[in-house]
C-alpha positions, 0 to 999 in steps of 0.5 A, a space after each residue: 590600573 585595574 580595579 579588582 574590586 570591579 572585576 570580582 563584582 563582574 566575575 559573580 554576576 557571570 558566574 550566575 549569568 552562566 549558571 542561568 544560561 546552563 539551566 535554560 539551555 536545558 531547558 530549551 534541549 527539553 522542549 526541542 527534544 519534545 518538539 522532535 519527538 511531536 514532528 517524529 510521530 507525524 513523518 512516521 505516519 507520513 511514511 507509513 501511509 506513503 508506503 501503503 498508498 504505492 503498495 495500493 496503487 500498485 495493487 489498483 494498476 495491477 486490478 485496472 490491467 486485469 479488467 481491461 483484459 477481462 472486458 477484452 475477452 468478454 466482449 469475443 465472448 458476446 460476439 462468439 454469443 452473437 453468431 452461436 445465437 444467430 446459427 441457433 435461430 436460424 436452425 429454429 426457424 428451419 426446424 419450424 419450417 420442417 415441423 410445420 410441413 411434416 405435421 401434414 402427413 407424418 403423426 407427431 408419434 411416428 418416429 424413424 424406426 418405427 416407420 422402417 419397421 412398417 417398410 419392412 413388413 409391408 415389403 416381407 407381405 408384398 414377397 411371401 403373400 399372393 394377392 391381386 395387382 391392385 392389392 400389390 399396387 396399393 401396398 407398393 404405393 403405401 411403402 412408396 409413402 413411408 420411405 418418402 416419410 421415413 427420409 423425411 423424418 430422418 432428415 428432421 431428426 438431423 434437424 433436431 440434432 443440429 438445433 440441440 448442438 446449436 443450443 448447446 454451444 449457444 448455453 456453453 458460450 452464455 455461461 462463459 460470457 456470463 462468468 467473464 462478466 461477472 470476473 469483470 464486475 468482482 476486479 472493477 470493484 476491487 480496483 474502485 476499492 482499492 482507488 477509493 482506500 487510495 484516496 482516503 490516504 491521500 486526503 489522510 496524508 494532506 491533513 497531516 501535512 497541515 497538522 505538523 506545520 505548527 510543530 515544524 514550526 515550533 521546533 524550528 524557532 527552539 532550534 534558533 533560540 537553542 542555537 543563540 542561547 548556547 553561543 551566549 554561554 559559551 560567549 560568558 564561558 569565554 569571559 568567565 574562564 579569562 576572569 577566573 584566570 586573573 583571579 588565580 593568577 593574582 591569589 598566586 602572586 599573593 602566596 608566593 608573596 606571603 611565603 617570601 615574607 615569612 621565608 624572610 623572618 625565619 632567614 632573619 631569626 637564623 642570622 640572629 641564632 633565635 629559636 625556630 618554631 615548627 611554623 618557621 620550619 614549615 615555612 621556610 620548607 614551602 619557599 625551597 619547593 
């Protein structure tokens, strides 16, 4: 036999049961939702700094290629440096040869025009003067002299042009090896910037990893207790629900059972032909419905 008495008593101790594992299902959701926004926040940084590090690297990798192909093409312009350097010293050297032989008998005032000059009116006095042998042998000689001299200087001015187009190739290619450098320097440091910014985020991104396990943590377990709190109530939902049908159930039986009552006494008052009251009518109405 059931005892009523028993499970009125379990039916209120579940209904408070649930009440408190409604509020602490709440409350847990609350923390979970707060634990998650915490692990949010983190991996959002995480992301943030994973992109910004392959945007970097890639960046770097780009800057690293540009300096490999810039000392490539420094290095041609050191060797084109090299062998314009070595053509100018060899011109100085055949420059100072000729200096040194030339300064014997050629004045360093005399230039080649003005040597073609003195030809030119030794050679017009020897055609229109009258003169002795010997002073046309020594005019002969004197011109003899100055066109020996005039080759000379001509081919030391041809010196002089060749060392000053030497020098100039040589200046042209130090500039050009000198900005090549340069180049160089300003990508490699622009690429070790960039490795080291890099670097920075990934020791960033490590220490984050290490701060969120707590949190990971913490909102695992809430998710497991969040899990095994909801299977409780929904567990004294179960029990709950099946108490509250009995109860109703047994509250039904119990009208209809007064209602057959009373049905009975206002049939009996008819059979004995004795005055209905407006709660007989009543009555006796709610047993045909």
């Amino acid at each position: 036999m059931v005892d009523h008495e028993v499970l009125r008593k379990e039916f209120e101790q579940k209904k408070k049961e649930v009440a408190q594992l409604r509020s602490q299902l709440h409350s847990i959701h609350q923390e979970k939702e707060t634990a998650f926004q915490t692990l949010r926040s983190f991996r959002d940084q995480i992301h943030s700094k994973t992109q910004a590090m392959t945007t970097l690297k890639q960046e770097r990798d780009n800057l690293t290629k540009e300096v490999r192909l810039l000392k490539e093409e420094r290095e041609k312009l050191n060797q084109e440096v090299k062998g314009k350097s070595e053509v100018l010293k060899d011109v100085e050297q055949k420059k100072g040869e000729l200096t040194g032989e030339f300064s014997k008998h050629i004045q360093e005032r005399e230039s080649p025009g003005k040597l073609k000059a003195m030809i030119r009116k030794l050679e017009e006095k020897l055609e229109t003067e009258v003169m002795s042998f010997e002073k046309e042998k020594q005019l002969n000689k004197e011109v003899k002299k100055l066109k020996a001299d005039y080759k000379a200087l001509a081919g030391m001015e041809e010196v002089w042009k060749e060392r000053n187009t030497a020098a100039a190739n040589f200046s042209q290619s130090r500039k050009q090896a000198q900005i090549s450098h340069h180049a160089v320097q300003e990508k490699a440091q622009q690429s070790q910037e960039k490795h080291q910014a890099l670097s920075q985020l990934y020791d960033d991104v490590k220490k984050i990893r290490e701060e969120i396990k707590p949190s990971e943590e913490t909102h695992q377990k809430l998710r497991i207790k969040y899990q095994e709190t909801k299977q409780e109530l929904d567990k004294g939902m179960k029990r709950l629900h099946e108490l509250s049908k009995f109860f109703d159930e047994k509250e039904e039986k119990r009208h209809k059972s007064k209602i057959q009552e009373r049905t009975d006494e206002v049939k009996e008052k008819i059979k004995n032909r004795q005055k209905l009251s407006m709660d007989d009518i009543l009555a006796f109405q709610a047993s045909d419905e």
